[in-house]
TIFI-561003 format. One line per field, with one value per residue: residue number from 1; x, y, z of N, C-alpha, C in turn. Coordinates in steps of 0.1 Angstrom, whole numbers, plus 2048, in hexadecimal, padded with zeros to 3 digits. Example, Ala and Ser with C-alpha at 12.3 -4.5 7.8 and 13.67 -1.06 7.14 Angstrom:
BEGIN
i 1|2;
n.xx 884|880;
n.yy 7C7|7EA;
n.zz 84E|847;
ca.xx 87B|889;
ca.yy 7D3|7F5;
ca.zz 84E|847;
c.xx 884|881;
c.yy 7DF|800;
c.zz 84E|84F;
This chain:
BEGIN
i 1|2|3|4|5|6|7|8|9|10|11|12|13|14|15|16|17|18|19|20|21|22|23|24|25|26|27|28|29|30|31|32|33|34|35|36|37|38|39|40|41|42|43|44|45|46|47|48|49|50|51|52|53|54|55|56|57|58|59|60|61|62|63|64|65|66|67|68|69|70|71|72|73|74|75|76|77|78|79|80|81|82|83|84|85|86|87|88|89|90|91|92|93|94|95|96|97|98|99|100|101|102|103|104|105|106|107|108|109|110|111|112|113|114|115|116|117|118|119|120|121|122|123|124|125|126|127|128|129|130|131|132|133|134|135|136|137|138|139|140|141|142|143|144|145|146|147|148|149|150|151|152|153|154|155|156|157|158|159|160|161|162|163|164|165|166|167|168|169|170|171|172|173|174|175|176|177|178|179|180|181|182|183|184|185|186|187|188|189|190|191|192|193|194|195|196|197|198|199|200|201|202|203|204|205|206|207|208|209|210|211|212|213|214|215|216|217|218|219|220|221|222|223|224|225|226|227|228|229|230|231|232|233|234|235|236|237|238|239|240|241|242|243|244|245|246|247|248|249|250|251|252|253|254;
n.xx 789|77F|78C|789|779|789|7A4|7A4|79E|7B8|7C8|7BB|7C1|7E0|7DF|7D7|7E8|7FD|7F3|7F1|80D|819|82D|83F|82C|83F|854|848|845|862|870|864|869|886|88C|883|897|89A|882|866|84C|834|836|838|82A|807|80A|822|828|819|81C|82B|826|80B|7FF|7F4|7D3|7DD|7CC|7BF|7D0|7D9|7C1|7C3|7DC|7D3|7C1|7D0|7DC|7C7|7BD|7D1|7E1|7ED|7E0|7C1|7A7|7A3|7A3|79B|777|770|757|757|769|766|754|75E|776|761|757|76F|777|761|75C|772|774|783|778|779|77A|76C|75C|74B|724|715|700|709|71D|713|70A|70E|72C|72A|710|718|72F|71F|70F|726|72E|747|766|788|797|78C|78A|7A7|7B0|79C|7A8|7C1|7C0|7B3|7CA|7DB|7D8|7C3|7D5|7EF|7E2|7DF|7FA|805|7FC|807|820|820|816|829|83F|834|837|84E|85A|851|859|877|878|86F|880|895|8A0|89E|8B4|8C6|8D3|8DC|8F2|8FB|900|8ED|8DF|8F2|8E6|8ED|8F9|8F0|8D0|8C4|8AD|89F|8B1|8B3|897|89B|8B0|8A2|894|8A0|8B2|8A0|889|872|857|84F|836|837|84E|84B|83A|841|856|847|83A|84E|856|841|842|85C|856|844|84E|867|85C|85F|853|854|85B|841|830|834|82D|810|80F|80D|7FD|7DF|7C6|7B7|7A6|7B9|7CF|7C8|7C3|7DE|7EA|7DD|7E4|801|7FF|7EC|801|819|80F|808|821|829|820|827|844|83F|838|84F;
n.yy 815|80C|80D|7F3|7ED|7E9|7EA|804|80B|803|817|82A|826|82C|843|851|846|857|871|86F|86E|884|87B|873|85A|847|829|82F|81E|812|828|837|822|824|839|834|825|80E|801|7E8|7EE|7EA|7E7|7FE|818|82B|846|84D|852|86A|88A|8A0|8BE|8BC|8AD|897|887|869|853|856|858|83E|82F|83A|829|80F|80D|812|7FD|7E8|7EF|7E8|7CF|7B5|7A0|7A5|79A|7A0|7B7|7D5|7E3|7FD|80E|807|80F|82C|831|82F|844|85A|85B|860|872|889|883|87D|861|83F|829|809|7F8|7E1|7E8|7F1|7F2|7DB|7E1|7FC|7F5|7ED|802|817|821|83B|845|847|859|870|877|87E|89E|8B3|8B8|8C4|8B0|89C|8AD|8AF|896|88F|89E|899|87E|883|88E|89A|88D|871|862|866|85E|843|83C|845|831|817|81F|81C|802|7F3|7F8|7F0|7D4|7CF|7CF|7BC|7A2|7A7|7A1|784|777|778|769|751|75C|75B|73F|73C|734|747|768|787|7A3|7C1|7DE|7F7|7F4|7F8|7F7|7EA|7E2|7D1|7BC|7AD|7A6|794|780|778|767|752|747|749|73B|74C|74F|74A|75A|76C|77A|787|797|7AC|7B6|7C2|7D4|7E4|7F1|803|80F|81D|82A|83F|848|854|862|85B|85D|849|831|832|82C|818|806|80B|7FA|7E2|7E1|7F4|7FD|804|7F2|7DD|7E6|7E1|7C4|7BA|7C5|7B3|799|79A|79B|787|774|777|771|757|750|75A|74A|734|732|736|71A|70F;
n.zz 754|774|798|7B0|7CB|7E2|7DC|7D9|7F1|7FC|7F2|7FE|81B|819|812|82D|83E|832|836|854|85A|84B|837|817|803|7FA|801|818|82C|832|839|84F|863|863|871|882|891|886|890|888|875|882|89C|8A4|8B2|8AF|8B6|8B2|89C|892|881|891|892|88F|8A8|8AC|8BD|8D1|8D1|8B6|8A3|8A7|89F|882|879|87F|86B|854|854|850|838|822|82A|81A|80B|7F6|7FC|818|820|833|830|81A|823|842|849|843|851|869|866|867|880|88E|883|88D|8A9|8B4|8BF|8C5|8BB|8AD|88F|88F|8A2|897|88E|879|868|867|858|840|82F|814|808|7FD|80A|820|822|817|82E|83F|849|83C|84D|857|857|843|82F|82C|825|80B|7F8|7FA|7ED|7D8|7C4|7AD|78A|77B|76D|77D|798|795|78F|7A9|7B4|7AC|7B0|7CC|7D3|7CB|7DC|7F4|7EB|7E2|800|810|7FB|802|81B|819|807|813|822|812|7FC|810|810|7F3|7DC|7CD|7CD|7D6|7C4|7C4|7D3|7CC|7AF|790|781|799|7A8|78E|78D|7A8|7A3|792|79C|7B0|7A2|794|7AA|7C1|7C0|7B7|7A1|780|772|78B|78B|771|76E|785|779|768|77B|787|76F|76D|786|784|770|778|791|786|777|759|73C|727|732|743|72D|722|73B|73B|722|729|73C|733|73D|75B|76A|764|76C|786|788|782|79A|7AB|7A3|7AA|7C5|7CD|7C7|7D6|7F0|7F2|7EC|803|818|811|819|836|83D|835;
ca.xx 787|781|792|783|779|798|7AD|7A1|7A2|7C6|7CD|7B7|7CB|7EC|7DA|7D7|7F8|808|7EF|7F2|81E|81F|838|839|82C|849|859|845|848|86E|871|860|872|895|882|881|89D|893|877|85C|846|827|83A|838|81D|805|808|82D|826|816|824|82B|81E|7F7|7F6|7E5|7D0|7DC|7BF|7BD|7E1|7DC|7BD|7C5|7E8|7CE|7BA|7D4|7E2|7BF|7BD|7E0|7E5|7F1|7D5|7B3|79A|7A8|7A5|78F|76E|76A|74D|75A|774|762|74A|768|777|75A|756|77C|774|750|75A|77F|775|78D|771|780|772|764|750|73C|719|715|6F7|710|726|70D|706|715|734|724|70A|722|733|713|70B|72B|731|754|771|793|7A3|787|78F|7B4|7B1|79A|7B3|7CE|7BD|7AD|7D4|7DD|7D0|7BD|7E5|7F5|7DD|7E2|80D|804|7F7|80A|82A|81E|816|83A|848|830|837|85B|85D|849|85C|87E|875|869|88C|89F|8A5|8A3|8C5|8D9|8D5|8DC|8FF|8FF|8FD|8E5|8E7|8F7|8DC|8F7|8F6|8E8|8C4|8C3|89D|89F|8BD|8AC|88B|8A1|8B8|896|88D|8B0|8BB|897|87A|86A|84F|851|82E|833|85A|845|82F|848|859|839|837|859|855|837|844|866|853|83C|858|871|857|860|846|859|857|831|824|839|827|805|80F|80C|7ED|7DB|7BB|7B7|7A5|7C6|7DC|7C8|7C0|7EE|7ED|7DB|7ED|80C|7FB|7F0|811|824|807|80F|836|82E|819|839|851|839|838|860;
ca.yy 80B|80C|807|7ED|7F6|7E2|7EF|811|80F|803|827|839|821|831|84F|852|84A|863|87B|86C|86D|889|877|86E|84C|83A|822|832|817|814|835|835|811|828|849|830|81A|800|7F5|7E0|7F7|7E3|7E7|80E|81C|836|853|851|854|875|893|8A5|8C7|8B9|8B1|891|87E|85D|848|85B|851|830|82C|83A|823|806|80F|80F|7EC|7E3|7F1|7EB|7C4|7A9|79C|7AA|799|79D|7C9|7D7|7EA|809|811|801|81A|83E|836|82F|850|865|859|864|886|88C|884|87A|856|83A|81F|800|7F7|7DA|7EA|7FA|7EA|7D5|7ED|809|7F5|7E9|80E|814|82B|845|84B|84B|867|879|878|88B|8AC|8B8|8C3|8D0|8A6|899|8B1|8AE|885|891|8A9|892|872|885|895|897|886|865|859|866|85A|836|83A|844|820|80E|81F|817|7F5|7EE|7F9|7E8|7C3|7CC|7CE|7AF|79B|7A9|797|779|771|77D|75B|748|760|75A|736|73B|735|755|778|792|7AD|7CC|7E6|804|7ED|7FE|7EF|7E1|7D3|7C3|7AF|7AE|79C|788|77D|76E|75C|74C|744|747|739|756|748|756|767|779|782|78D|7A4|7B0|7BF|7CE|7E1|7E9|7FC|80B|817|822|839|848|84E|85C|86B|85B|85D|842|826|82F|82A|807|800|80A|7F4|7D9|7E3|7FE|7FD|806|7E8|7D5|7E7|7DE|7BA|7BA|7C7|7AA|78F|79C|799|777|76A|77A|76C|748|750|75B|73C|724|73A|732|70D|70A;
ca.zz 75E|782|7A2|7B9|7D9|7EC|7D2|7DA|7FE|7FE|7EF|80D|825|818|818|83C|840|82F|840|867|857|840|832|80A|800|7F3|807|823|83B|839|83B|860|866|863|877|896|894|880|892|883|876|883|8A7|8A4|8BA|8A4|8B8|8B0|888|890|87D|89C|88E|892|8B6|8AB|8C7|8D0|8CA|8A6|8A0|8A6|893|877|876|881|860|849|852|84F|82D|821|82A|80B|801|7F2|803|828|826|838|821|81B|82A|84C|84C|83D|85C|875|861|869|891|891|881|892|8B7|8BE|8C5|8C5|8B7|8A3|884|897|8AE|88F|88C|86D|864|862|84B|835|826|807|80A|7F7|811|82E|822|818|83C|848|84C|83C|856|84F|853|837|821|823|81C|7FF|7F3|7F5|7E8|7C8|7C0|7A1|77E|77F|76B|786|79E|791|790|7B5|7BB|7A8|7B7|7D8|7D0|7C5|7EA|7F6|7E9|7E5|80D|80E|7F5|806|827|811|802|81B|82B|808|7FC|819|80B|7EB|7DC|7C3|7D4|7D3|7BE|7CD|7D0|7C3|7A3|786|782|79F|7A5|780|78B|7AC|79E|787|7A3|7B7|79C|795|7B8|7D3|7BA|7AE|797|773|773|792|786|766|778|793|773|768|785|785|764|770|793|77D|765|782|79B|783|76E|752|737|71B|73D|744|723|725|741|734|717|730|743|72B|747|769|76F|762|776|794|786|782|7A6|7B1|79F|7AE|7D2|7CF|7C3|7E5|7FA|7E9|7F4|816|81A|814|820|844|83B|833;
c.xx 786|783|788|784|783|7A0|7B0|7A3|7AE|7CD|7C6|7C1|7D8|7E9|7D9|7E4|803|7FE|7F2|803|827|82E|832|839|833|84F|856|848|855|874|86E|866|87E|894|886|886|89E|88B|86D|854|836|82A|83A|82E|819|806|818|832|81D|81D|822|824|80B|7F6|7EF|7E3|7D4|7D6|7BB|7C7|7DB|7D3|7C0|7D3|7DE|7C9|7C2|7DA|7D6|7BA|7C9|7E6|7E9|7E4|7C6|7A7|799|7A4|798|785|76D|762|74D|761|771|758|755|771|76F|754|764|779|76C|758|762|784|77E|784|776|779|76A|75B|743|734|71A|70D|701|719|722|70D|710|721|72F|71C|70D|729|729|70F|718|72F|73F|75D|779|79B|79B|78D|79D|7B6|7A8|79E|7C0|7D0|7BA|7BA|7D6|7D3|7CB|7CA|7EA|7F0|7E6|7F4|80D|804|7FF|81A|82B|81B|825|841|842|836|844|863|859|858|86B|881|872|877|897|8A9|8A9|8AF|8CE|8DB|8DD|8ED|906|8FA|8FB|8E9|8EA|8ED|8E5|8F7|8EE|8DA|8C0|8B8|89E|8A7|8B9|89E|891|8AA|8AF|894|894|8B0|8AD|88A|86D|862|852|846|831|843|856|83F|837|850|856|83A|840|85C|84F|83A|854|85F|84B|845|863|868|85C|853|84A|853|847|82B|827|82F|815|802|808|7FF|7EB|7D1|7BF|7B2|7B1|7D2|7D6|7C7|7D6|7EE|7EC|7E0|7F5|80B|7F6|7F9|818|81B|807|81F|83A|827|824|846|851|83F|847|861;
c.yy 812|803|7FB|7F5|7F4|7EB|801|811|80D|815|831|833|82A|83F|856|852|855|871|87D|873|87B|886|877|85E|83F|83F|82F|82A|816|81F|83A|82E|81C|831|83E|827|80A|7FB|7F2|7ED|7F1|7E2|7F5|813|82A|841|856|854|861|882|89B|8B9|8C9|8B6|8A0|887|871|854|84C|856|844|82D|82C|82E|811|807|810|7FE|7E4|7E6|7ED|7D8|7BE|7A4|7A3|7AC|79F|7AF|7CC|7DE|7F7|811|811|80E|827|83D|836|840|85C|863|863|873|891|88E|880|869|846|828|819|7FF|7EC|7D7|7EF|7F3|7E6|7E0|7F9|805|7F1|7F3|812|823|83A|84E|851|857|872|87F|87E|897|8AD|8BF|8C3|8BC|8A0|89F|8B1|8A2|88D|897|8A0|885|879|891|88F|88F|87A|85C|859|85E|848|835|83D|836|815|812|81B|808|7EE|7ED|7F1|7D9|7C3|7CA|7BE|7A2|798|79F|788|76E|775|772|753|751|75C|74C|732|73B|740|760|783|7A1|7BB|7D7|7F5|805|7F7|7F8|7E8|7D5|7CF|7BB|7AA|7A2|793|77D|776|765|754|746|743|743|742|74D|753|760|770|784|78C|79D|7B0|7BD|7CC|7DB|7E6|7F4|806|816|81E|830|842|850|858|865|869|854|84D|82D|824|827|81B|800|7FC|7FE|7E0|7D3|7F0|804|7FE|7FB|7DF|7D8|7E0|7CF|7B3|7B2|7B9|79A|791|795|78C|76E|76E|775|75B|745|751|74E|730|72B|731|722|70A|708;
c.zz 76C|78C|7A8|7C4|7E2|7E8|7D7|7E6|801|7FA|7FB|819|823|818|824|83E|840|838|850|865|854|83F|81E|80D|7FF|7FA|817|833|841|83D|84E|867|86E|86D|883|896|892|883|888|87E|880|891|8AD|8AB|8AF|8A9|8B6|8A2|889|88A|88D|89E|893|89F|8B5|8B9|8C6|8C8|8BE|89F|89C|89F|889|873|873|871|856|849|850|83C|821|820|81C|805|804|7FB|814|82D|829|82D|825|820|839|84E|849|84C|86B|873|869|87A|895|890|88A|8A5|8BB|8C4|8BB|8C4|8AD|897|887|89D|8A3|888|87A|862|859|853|842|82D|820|80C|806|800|81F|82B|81E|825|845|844|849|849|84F|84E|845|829|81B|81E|810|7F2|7ED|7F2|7D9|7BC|7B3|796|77E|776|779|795|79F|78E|79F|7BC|7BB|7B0|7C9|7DD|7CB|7D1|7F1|7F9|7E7|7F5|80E|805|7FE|813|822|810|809|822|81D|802|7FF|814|7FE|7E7|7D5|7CE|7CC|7CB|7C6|7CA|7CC|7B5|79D|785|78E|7A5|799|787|79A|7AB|797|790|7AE|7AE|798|79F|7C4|7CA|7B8|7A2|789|774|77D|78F|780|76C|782|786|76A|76C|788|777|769|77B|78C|779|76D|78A|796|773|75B|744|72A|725|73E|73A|722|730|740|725|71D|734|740|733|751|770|76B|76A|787|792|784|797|7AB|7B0|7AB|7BD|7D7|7CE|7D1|7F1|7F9|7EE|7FF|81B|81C|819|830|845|83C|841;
């Protein structure tokens, strides 16, 4: 199976990231959050997520930070396209400029990604995103995503139930706890209306991001047992993502 193109650009979005960061992936954002005092990450200015090594230009900073929250958001439809962003990519690379994805003519974003990168000329930042997008095995690839997709929606979810908890008359499970996301996911759906499918799913991906992160090969295949395809893990993904866009919706409304 193959990715979608959203699907796929949510991986160059996090991509960037860890490149603008060199940081690792997982739980990248709280990881930065803690780096600068808890702030918001979305309150962080991008030239302050620069590895300080690179020097990097402002206005490069901040796009690239702009372009992963543009790639990266909760739901599907909303991320920016591929194409939008390899041509905003190759302005950045080419000539230093600090053009939105907005400003770039319709024209430009009609042409198929394929031919937009035909049309640039490799430097030394292309190649390291191509380097460090095409790492490892097309498994590994796919335990990349899906581990990234887990921190993701577990930040997300975290802020979700944060308020329904403090309500709640049973208390949370102690994150020291042995398992503690299973009891965790089971402890939303108990006590802050967690639906069953998205419980279902949440512990999907909790196998999946288990057997990836600690390399355990007995968990993967569990999770593969789940979703055998790559179009099922992204077709998972997306479940999951409409169910927390459903939650934040009445969360608003409460």
């Amino acid at each position: 199976g193959q990715y979608s193109e959203l699907t796929d650009g949510f991986a160059v979005g996090v991509t960037l990231l860890v490149l603008l960061t060199n940081r690792d992936p997982v739980n990248i954002e709280d990881r930065i959050e803690e780096e600068n005092g808890f702030t918001n990450f979305s309150d962080i200015p991008g030239e302050k997520l620069g590895q300080p090594t690179i020097n990097w230009p402002s206005e490069v900073a901040h796009a690239l930070k702009e372009l992963y929250h543009e790639l990266c958001v909760v739901r599907k439809r909303n991320r920016q396209k591929l194409p939008v962003v390899l041509q905003m990519l190759r302005s950045l690379m080419q000539t230093g400029s600090d053009a939105k994805p907005s400003e770039i003519s319709q024209t430009q974003a009609s042409s198929s990604s394929r031919d937009i990168v035909l049309q640039c000329k490799p430097t030394p930042l292309s190649m390291q995103v191509r380097t460090i997008a095409a790492a490892g095995t097309p498994e590994e690839r796919v335990g990349r995503n899906v581990s990234i997709a887990w921190d993701r929606f577990l930040s997300t979810l975290l802020h979700i139930f944060d308020t329904r908890s403090a309500r709640s008359t049973a208390l949370p499970p102690d994150p020291k706890q042995e398992h503690y996301f299973r009891r965790l996911i089971d402890f939303w759906y108990a006590e802050c209306d967690l639906s069953e499918p998205l419980k279902s799913n949440l512990h999907i991906l909790r196998i999946g991001r288990n057997g990836h992160l600690h390399k355990d090969e007995e968990k993967w295949r569990q999770f593969r047992q789940f979703a055998p395809t790559d179009d099922m893990v992204s077709e998972l993904l997306d479940a999951i993502a409409k169910a927390i866009a459903v939650l934040q919706a009445s969360t608003i409304s409460m």
